[in-house]
N, C-alpha and C positions, 0 to 999 in steps of 0.2 A: 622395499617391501615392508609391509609394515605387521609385526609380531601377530597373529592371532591370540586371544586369550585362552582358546580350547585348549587342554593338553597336547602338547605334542606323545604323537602316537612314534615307538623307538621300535626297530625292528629286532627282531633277538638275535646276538651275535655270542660268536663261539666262546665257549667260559673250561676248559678242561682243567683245571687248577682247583683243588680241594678249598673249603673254605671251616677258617679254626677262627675264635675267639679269645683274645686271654681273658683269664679268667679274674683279673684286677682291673679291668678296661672300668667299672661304672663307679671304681673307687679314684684311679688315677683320674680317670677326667673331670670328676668333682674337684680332685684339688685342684686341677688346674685351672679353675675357675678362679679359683684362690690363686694362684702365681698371677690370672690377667689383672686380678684388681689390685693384687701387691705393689705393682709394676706400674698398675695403670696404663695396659698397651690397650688402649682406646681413644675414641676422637669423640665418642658421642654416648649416650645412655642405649639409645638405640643401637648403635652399632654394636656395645655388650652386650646389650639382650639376644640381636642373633649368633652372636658365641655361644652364649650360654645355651639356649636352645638349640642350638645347631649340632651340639654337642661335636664341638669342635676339638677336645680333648680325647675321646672316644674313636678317633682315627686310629691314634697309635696301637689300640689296642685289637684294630681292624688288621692295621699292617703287620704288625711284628707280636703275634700271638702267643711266641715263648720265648720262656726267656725274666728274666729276674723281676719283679712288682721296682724295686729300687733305679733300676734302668728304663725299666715304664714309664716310669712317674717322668724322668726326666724325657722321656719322647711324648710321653702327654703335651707336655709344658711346650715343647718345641713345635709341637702342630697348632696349638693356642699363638705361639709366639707369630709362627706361619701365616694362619689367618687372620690375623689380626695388622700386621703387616701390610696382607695382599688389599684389605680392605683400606687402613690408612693413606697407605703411602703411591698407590696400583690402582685401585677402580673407585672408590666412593668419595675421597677427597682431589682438587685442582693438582696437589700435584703429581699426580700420575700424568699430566700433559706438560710436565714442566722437567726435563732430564735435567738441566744444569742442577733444578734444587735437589733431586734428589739422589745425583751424585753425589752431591756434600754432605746430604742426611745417609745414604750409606756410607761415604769415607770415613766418616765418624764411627760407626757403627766398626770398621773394620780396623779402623785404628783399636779402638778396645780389644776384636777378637786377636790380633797380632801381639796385643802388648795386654796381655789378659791378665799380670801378676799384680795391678795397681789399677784402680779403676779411674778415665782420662775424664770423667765426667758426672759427680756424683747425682747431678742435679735433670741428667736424661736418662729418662725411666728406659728407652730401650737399648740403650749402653748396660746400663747396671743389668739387665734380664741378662742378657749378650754372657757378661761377665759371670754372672750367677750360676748360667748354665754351660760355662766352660768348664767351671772349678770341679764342678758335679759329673759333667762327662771325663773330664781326666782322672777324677778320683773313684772312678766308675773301670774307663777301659783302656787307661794311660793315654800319654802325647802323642804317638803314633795315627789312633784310628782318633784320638778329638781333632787334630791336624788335618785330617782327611775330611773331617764335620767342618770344620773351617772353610776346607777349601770349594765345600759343596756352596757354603754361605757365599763366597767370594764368587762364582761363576753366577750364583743366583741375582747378588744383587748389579753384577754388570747386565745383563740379560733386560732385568726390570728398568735398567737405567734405557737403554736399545727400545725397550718395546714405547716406555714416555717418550724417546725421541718421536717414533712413527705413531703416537697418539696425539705430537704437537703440531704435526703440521695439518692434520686433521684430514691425509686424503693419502696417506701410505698405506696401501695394502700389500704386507708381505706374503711372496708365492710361497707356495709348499714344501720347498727342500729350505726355505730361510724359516719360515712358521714351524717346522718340526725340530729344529736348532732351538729355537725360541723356549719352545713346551718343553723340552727334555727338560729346561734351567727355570722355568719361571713358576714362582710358586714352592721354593726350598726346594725341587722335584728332587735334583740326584743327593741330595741331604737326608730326605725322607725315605729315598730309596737303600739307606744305609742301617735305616733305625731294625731291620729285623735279623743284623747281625751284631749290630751293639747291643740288643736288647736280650738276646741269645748268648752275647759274650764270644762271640766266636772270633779266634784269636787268627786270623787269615793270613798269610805272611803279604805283605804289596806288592812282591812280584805275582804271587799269582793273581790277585785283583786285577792287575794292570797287565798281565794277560792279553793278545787282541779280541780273541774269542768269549772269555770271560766277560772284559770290559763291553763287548756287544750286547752280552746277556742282561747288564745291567743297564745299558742302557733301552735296550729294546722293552724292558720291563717296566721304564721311569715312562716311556710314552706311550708304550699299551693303557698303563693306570691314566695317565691323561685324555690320551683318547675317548678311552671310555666316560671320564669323567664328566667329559666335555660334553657327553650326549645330554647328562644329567643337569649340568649346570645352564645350557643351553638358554634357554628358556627367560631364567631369573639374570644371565647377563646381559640378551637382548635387552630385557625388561629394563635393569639398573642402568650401564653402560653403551652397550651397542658398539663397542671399539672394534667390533671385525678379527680381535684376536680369540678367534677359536675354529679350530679345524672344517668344522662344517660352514661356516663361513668363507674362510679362506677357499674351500673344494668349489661351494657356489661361485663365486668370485671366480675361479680357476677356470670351471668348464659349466659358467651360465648354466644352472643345474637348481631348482624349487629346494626349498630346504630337506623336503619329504625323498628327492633323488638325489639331494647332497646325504645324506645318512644312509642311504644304502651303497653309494659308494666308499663312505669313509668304512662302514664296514668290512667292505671286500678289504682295504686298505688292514685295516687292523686284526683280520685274520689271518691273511698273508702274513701278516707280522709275528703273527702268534705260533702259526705254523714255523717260522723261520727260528724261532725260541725255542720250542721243543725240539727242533732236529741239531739244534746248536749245543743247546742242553746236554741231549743224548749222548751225542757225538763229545763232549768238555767229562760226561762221565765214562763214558768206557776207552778214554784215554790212556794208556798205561805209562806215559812219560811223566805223570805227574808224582815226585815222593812221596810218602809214608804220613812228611808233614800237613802236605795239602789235602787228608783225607775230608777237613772239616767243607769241603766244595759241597760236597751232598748236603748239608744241611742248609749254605748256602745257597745253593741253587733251588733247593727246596721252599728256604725264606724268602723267594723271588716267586715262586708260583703264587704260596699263599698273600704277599703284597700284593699282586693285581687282582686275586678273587677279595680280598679284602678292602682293601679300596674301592673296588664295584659294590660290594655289598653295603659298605659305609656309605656311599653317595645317594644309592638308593633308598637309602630310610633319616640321613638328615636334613634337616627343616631349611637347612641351608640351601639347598636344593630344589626340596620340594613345594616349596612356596616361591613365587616372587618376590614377595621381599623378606626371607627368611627369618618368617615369625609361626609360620605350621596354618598361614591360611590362603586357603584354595591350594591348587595342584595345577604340578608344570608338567607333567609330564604321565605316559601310561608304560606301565612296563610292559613288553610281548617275552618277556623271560630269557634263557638262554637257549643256544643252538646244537643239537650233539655233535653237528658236523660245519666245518669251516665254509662260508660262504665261496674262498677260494684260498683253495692251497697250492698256489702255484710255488714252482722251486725259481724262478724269476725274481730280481731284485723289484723292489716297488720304483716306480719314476720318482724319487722323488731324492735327490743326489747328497743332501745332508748325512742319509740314513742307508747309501746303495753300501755303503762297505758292511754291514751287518752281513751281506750274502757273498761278501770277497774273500771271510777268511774262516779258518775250516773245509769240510766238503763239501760239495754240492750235491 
């Protein structure tokens, strides 16, 4: 089927999560303009310009709204890092169809994050970022939560390496329980989904992160914000890519479904999901087995809501998006706004078996 240029018309789907700004988002994401040219995490002039314009720095301050300007700056830098990345190495350059290479361009990468006290390569600009912005997160929020930032790095770029495999053979299309494995990780997802408690300082102990319940919340939250994002970006990766890694895509593919019947079902998909957050949510707060130490969960759980309305809001107003080729001309997309009530709030796991344990633990 071949893209139309009309906008795509999005249906409104359920949004119950308040939406904050920090209030250093248009300071930190300038610098971070300045950290992508420092560094040089680009492939082309072009491919800067939709950084810059895309306000690609300006995420962090979508997702993690409070919380120190100093910790900002450095989640600016890592959403620049992100994008810039997803672009070089994932959709706009060869090798995103070539895993072997770009297993060796992340081993590299991970070698530095493991051995962060002496930089392995002074002469790779995205080694030395890597390195730059370890030193900055441990002197930020110690080894413990930068460790944990690592280890989001380390699931992301095996994930990225998986998705190049099934973009080399040119005719893999992954179903829905392996595509939503996929999105949780590709794109920094669960790294990104970290920045509004580093940015907050919130001192969490790891048992309760790793929590099963908890751990669901976070993850349900890394693929809400994706889902959604994926309505927005739609459009402009048909346009660039067309690789078939995106949710409405994959649903067509699934259940032979027009693009226009595949977005209303991934909606039912992602309110069930959202519904399954809030009753998880609920149920992780009026817990009384948790110490006196674990109080900071609420604010947590809190920095989880405002990430997926933050992220929807950030998707909808940059250029990255809303153009095809993320320079702010023509329009990909029309907003129908959001929904007050969930298209389907079933208490039913979703079919899609990556993701059926989100409803296995806690109540029903």
């Amino acid at each position: 089927m071949q893209q139309e240029k009309k906008p795509l018309v999005l249906p409104p789907f359920y949004m119950p999560f308040p939406f904050m700004i920090h209030p250093a988002t248009e300071r930190t994401n300038k610098q971070s303009v300045a950290f992508v040219r420092k560094f040089k995490l680009y492939h082309s002039e072009e491919q800067l310009l939709r950084l810059e314009v895309g306000n690609s720095g300006a995420t962090a301050g979508y997702l993690a709204p409070i919380g120190s300007e100093v910790a900002l700056q450095i989640a600016a830098d890592f959403t620049q890092f992100a994008f810039a990345f997803d672009d070089t190495f994932c959709d706009e350059t060869p090798i995103g169809k070539q895993p072997i290479a770009l297993a060796a361009v992340t081993a590299k990468m991970l070698q530095q994050l493991e051995g962060p006290e002496h930089p392995i390569d002074e002469s790779d600009n995205w080694c030395m970022a890597l390195y730059d912005m370890w030193h900055r997160w441990n002197k930020q929020v110690g080894p413990v939560l930068t460790e944990r930032w690592v280890q989001g790095c380390r699931t992301w770029f095996f994930v990225e390496i998986l998705r190049a495999g099934n973009n080399a053979t040119g005719n893999t299309k992954p179903n829905i329980s392996d595509y939503s494995f996929i999105r949780r990780h590709t794109g920094a997802t669960l790294s990104l989904a970290m920045l509004p408690y580093l940015v907050r300082g919130l001192d969490i102990p790891i048992s309760v992160l790793e929590d099963r319940r908890v751990r669901a919340l976070a993850e349900c939250a890394a693929l809400l914000t994706n889902w959604d994002n994926e309505q927005f970006s739609y459009a402009k990766e048909y346009h660039r890519t067309g690789d078939g890694h995106n949710m409405i895509d994959v649903i067509r593919h699934t259940y032979n479904l027009s693009v226009e019947d595949a977005l209303h079902k991934m909606k039912a998909f992602r309110d069930r999901a959202a519904c399954r957050f809030i009753r998880l949510r609920d149920e992780v707060l009026e817990d009384k087995s948790f110490n006196t130490k674990d109080s900071l969960l609420e604010p947590y759980l809190e920095g989880l809501g405002l990430y997926i309305r933050g992220i929807a809001e950030w998707s909808m107003q940059s250029k990255r998006y809303t153009s095809l080729d993320g320079d702010g001309k023509g329009s990909t997309f029309v907003i129908s706004g959001y929904a007050d009530h969930p298209s389907d709030d079933s208490y039913e796991p979703l079919p899609i078996g990556s993701i059926a344990w989100w409803w296995k633990v806690g109540k029903l």
